[in-house]
C-alpha positions as CSV (number, residue, x, y, z in Angstrom):
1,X,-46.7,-40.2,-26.3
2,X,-47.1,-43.5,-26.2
3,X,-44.8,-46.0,-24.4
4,X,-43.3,-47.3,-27.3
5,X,-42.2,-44.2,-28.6
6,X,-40.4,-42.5,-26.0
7,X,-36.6,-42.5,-25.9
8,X,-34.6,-45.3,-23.5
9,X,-33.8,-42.0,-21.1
10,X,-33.0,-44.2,-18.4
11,X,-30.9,-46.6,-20.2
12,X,-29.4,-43.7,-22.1
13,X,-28.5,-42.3,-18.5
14,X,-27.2,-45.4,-17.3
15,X,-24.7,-46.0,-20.4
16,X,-22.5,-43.1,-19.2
17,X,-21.1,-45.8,-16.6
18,X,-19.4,-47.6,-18.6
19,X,-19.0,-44.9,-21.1
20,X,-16.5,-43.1,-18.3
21,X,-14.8,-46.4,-17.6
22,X,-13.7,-46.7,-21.4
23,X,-13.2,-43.3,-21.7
24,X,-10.8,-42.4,-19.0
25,X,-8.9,-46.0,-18.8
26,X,-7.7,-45.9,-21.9
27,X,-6.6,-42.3,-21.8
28,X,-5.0,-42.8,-18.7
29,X,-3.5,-45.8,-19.9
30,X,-2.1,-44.8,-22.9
31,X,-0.3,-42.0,-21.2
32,X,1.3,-45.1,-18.9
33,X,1.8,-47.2,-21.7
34,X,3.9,-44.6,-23.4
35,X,5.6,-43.7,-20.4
36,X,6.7,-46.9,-19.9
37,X,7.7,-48.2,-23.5
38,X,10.3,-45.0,-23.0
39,X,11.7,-46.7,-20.3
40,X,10.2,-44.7,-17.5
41,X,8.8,-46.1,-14.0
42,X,5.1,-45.0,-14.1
43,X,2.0,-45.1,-12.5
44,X,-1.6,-44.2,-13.2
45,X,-5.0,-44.2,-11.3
46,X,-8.6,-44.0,-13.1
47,X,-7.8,-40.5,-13.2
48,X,-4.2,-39.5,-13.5
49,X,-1.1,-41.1,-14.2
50,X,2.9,-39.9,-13.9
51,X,6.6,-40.9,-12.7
52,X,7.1,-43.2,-10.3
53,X,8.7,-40.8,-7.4
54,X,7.5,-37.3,-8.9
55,X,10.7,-37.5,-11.0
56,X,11.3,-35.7,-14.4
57,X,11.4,-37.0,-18.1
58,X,14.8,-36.7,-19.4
59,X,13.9,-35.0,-22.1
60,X,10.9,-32.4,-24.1
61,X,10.4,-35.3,-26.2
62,X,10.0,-37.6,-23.8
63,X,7.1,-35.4,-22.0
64,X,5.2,-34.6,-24.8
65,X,5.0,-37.9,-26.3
66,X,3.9,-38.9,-23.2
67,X,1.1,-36.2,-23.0
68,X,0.1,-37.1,-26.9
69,X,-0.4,-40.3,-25.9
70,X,-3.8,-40.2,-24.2
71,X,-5.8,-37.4,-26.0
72,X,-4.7,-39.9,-29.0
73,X,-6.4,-42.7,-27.7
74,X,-9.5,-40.3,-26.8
75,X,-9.9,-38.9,-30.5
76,X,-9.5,-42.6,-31.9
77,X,-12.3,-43.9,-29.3
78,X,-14.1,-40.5,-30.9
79,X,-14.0,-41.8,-34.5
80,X,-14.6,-45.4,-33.5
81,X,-18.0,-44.1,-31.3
82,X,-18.8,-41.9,-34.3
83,X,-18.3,-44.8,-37.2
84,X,-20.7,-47.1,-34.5
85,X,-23.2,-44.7,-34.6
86,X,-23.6,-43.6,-38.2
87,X,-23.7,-47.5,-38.3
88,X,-26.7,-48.8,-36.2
89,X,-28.1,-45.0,-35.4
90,X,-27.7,-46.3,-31.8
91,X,-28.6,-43.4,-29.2
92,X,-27.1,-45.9,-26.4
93,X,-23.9,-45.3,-28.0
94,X,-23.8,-41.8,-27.4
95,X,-22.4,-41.2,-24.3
96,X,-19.3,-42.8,-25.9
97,X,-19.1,-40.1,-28.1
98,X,-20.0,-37.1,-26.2
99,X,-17.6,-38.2,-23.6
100,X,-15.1,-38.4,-25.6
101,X,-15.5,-34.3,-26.7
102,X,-16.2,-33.6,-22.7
103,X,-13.6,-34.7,-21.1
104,X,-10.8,-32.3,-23.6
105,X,-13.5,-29.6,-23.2
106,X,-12.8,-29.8,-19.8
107,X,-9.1,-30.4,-19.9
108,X,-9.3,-26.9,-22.1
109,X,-11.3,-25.3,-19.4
110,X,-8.5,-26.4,-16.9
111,X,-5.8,-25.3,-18.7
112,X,-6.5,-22.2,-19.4
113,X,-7.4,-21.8,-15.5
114,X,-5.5,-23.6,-13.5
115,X,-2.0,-26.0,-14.9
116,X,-1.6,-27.1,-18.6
117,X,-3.2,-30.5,-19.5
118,X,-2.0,-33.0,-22.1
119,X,-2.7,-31.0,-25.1
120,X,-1.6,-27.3,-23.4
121,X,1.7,-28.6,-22.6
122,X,2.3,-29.7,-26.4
123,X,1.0,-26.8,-27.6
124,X,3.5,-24.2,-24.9
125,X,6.2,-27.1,-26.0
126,X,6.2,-25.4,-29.5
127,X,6.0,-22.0,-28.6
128,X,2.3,-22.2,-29.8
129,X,-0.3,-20.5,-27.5
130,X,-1.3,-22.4,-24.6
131,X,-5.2,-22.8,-25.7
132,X,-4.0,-23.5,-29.6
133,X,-4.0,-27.0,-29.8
134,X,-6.5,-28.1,-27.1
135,X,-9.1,-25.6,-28.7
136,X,-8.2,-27.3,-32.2
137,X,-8.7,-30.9,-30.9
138,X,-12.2,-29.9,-29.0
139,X,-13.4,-28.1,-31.8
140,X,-12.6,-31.4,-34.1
141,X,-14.4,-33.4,-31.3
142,X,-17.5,-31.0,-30.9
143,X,-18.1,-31.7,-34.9
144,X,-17.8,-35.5,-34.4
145,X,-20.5,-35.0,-31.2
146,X,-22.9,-32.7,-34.0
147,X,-23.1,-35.3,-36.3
148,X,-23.2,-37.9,-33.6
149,X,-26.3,-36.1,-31.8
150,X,-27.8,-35.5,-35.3
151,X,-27.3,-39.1,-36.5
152,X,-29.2,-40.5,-33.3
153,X,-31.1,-37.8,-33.5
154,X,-30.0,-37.0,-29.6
155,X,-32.0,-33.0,-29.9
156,X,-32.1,-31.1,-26.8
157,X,-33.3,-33.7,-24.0
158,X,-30.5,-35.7,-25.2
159,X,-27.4,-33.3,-25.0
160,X,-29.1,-32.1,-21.6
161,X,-29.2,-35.5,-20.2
162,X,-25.6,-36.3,-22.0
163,X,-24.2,-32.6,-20.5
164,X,-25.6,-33.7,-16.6
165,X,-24.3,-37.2,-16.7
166,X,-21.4,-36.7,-17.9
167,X,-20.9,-33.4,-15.4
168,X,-22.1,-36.5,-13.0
169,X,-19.5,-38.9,-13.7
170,X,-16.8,-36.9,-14.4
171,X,-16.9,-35.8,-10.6
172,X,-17.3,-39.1,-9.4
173,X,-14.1,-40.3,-11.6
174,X,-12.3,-37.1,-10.1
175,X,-13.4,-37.3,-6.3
176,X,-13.9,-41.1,-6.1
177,X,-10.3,-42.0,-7.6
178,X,-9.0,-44.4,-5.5
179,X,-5.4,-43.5,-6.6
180,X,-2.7,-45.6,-8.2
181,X,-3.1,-49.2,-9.3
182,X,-0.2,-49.8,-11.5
């Protein structure tokens, strides 16, 4: 194979960078945004966000539209990463996509193991099952990611390289947080 024809791996790789960054600041944003337009003292970091003082919403309401908030934000960011593709067939603009289904997969994975994430709170909040909701919103994702990885034609070296860099800066968003900036 010529070089001409091979695939931009290495810019591919790289585009996960900034990928994270406007995956997980607006999530984490939109939970503080919400927070605060109910009247509540929050904070957030790249990675997490609550009350100011470890306090508790005043209401079930309150909590869950604060927990809607971010995966809303993610699944919007999913369509508008999905539209951009089918639109210039861009592999670089992959990673926005695939993030976008990672980072609930993962958030599902938690749940179920460990504490309730965003979309397993609202989901126990109606007396739903705890993996209900979060397995209906990565299962909408992971459809958005086929026809993604179809459209650029992504195939195996793609998701591979998409499933390690994404492992790869997930960990570095979780362990390298630097904690609370607003």
């Amino acid at each position: 194979m010529t070089a001409s024809k091979k695939r931009p791996w290495v810019a591919y790789a790289l585009m996960f960078i900034p990928a994270a960054l406007l995956t997980w600041l607006p999530h984490e944003f939109a939970h503080w945004q919400m927070g605060e337009a109910l009247g509540y003292d929050m904070w957030m970091s790249l990675n997490r966000g609550g009350l100011e003082g470890g306090g508790a919403y005043d209401s079930a309401l309150d909590r869950s539209l604060v927990d809607a908030a971010g995966p809303l934000i993610t699944y919007i960011l999913a369509i508008a990463a999905l539209a951009l593709i089918r639109t210039t067939r861009s592999l670089l603009l992959y990673p926005f996509l695939f993030l976008q289904f990672y980072v609930r997969a993962v958030a599902l994975g938690i749940s179920v193991v460990s504490q309730p994430n965003d979309e397993a709170r609202i989901s126990l909040e109606f007396g739903l099952p705890l993996w209900l909701l979060p397995g209906i919103a990565v299962t909408l994702l992971l459809a958005l990611t086929v026809i993604g990885s179809r459209t650029v034609k992504a195939g195996w070296t793609g998701n591979v390289i998409a499933y390690v860099m994404a492992s790869l800066v997930s960990a570095a968003i979780v362990f390298l947080d630097p904690g609370p900036f607003f």
